[in-house]
C-alpha positions as CSV (number, residue, x, y, z in Angstrom):
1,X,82.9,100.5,87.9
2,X,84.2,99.6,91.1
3,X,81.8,99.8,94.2
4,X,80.0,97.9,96.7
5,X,78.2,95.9,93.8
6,X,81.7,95.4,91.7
7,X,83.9,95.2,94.8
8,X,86.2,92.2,93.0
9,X,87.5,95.1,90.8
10,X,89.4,96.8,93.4
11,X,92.8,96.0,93.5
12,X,94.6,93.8,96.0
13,X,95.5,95.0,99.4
14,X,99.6,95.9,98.7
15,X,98.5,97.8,95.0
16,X,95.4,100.0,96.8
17,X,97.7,101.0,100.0
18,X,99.9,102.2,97.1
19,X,97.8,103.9,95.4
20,X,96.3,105.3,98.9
21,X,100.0,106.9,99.2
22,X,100.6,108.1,95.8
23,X,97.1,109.8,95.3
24,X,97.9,111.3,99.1
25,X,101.4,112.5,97.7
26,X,99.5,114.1,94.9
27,X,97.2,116.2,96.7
28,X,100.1,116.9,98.9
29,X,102.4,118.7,96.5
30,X,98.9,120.3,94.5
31,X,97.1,121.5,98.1
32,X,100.1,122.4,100.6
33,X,96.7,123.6,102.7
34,X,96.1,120.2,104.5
35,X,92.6,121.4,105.4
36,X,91.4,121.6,101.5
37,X,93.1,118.4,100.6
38,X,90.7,115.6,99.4
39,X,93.2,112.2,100.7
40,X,95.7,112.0,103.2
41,X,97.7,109.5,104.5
42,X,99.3,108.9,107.8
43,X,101.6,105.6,108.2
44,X,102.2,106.2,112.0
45,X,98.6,106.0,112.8
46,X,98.8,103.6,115.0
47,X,101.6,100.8,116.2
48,X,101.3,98.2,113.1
49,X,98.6,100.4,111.6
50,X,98.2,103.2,108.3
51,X,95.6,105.5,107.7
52,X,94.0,107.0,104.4
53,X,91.4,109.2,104.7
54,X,89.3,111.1,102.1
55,X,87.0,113.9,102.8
56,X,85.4,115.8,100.1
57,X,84.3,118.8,102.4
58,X,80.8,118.3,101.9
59,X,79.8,115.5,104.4
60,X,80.9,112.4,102.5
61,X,84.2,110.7,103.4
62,X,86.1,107.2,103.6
63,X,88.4,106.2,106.5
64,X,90.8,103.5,105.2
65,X,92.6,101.0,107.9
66,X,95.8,99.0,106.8
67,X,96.6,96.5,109.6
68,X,99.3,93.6,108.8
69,X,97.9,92.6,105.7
70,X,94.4,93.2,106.0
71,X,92.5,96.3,105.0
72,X,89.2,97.5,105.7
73,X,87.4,100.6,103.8
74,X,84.6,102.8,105.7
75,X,82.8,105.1,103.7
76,X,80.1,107.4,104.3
77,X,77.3,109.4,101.8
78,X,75.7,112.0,104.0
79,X,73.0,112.5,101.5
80,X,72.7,108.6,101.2
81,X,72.3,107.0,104.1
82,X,69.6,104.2,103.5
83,X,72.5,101.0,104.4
84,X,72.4,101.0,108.2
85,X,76.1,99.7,109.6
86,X,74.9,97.3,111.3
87,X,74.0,95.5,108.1
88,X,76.7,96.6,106.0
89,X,79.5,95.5,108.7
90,X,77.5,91.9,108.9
91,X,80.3,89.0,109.5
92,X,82.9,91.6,109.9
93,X,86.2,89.8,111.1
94,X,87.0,90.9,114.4
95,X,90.2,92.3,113.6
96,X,88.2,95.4,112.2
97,X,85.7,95.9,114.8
98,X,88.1,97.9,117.3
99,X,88.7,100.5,114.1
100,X,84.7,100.1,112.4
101,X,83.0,100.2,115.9
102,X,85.4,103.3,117.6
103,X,86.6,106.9,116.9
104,X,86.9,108.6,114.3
105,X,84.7,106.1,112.4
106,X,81.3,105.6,114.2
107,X,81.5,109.9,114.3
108,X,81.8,109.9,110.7
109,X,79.6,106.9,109.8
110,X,79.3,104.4,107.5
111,X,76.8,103.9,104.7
112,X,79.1,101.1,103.2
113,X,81.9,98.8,103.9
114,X,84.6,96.6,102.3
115,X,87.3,94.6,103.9
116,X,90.1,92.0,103.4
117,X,89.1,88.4,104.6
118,X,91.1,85.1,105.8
119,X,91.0,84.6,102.0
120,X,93.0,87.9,101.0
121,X,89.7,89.2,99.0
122,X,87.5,91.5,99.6
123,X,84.5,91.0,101.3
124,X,81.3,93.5,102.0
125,X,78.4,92.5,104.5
126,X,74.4,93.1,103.6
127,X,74.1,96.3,101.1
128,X,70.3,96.6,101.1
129,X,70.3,99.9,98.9
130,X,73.2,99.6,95.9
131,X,72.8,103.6,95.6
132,X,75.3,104.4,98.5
133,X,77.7,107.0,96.3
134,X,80.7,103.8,96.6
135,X,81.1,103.7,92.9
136,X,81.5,107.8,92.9
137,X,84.0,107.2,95.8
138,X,85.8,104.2,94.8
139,X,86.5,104.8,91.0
140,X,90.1,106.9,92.2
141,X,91.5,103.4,92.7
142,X,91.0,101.9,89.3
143,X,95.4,102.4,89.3
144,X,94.7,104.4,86.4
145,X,97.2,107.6,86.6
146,X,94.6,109.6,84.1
147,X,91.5,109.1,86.5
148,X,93.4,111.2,89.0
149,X,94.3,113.3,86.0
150,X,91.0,113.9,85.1
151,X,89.6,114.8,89.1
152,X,92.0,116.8,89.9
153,X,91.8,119.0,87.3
154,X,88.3,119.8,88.0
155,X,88.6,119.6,91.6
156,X,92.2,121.7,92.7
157,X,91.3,124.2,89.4
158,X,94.1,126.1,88.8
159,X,96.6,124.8,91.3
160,X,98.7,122.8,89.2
161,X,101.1,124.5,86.1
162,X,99.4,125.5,82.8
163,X,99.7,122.7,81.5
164,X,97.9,120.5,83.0
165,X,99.1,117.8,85.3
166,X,102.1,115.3,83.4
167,X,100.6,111.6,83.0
168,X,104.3,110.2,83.1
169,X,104.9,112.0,86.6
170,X,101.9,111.0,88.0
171,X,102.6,107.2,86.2
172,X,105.7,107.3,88.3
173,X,104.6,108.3,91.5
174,X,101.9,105.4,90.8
175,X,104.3,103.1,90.7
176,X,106.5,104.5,93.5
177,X,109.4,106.0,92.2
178,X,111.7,108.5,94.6
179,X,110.1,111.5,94.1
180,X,112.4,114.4,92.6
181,X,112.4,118.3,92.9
182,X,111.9,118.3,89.4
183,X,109.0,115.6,89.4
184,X,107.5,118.1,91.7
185,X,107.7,121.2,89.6
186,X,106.6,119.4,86.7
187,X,103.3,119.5,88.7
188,X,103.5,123.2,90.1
189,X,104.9,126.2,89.7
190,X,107.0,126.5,92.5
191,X,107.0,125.0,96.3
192,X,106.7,127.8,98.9
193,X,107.9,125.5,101.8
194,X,109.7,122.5,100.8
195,X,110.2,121.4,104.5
196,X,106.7,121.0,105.0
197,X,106.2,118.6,101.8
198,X,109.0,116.5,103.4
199,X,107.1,116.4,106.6
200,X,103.9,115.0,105.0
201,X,106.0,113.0,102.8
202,X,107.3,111.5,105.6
203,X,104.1,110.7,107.4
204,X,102.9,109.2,104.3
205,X,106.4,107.1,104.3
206,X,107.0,107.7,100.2
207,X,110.7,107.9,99.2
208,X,111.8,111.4,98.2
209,X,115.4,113.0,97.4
210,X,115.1,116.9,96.7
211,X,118.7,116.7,96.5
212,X,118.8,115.2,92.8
């Protein structure tokens, strides 16, 4: 399982940003409600900057930089909180410390951390307590279109059509394929307001064409 113990299993920085946009498209077209949604994605966050952000309405939550071709993961357990950030953020590049060490992040916290170093890998600082929730919050991006299968279905209910959310539509929006009317509507019943799903589409910067 991927976490702060197994961090080597999470995929490379180009493969997880896509998945950060195709699990954000996802909840997009399942939860038009922005509020209830469990991952977003904004890639005007900042100039040269994308964010991902998951918040699971209960206190735990993950703010996700992508900066040229680095990438740094904040996460936070409310409930498990026994990693001070000062530990876990130990030898963290400097390129991260205006996003780890500023707002929204030191608000929300951070019980773990995981970043991109000079080397292109991934890099943690001091985990003291292995029990920090990471594997729980991590396992979405094991590129495995069934694992978001499987949590949504429990988590969004009855949002999606009767029967059940398609693996090959969600296996192409993994892999980043324009994103169809009908690739939609193979996930829900019908769209109330299709302007607004361009809108986050377009903040999320994933290829659409409700025209075909």
């Amino acid at each position: 399982m991927i976490s702060t113990k197994n961090f080597n299993l999470l995929p490379k920085k180009q493969e997880f940003q896509n998945l950060c946009k195709a699990i954000s498209v996802l909840d997009a077209i399942i939860c038009p409600e922005w509020e209830f949604r469990y991952y977003s994605y904004n890639s005007k966050w900042g100039e040269g900057e994308e964010f991902c952000e998951m918040r699971d309405g209960s206190g735990d939550l993950m703010n996700i930089l992508f900066i040229e071709d680095k990438c740094i993961i904040s996460g936070f357990a409310h409930e498990l909180q026994n990693n001070e950030k000062v530990n876990v953020t130990k030898n963290l590049p400097q390129i991260y410390h205006e996003f780890i060490f500023g707002e929204p992040v030191t608000s929300n916290g951070t019980s773990f951390c995981l970043w991109i170093n000079e080397n292109n890998n991934w890099e943690t600082g001091n985990v003291l307590d292995y029990n920090d929730s990471s594997g729980e919050m991590l396992a979405i991006f094991d590129g495995n279109p069934q694992t978001y299968i499987d949590w949504a279905s429990e988590y969004f209910e009855d949002s999606y059509m009767e029967t059940g959310i398609p693996f090959e539509t969600v296996k192409e929006i993994y892999a980043g394929k324009i994103l169809t009317k009908e690739m939609v509507l193979s996930i829900v019943e019908q769209v109330e307001d299709w302007q607004s799903l361009e809108d986050d589409l377009k903040e999320i910067n994933y290829p659409y064409d409700f025209k075909i």
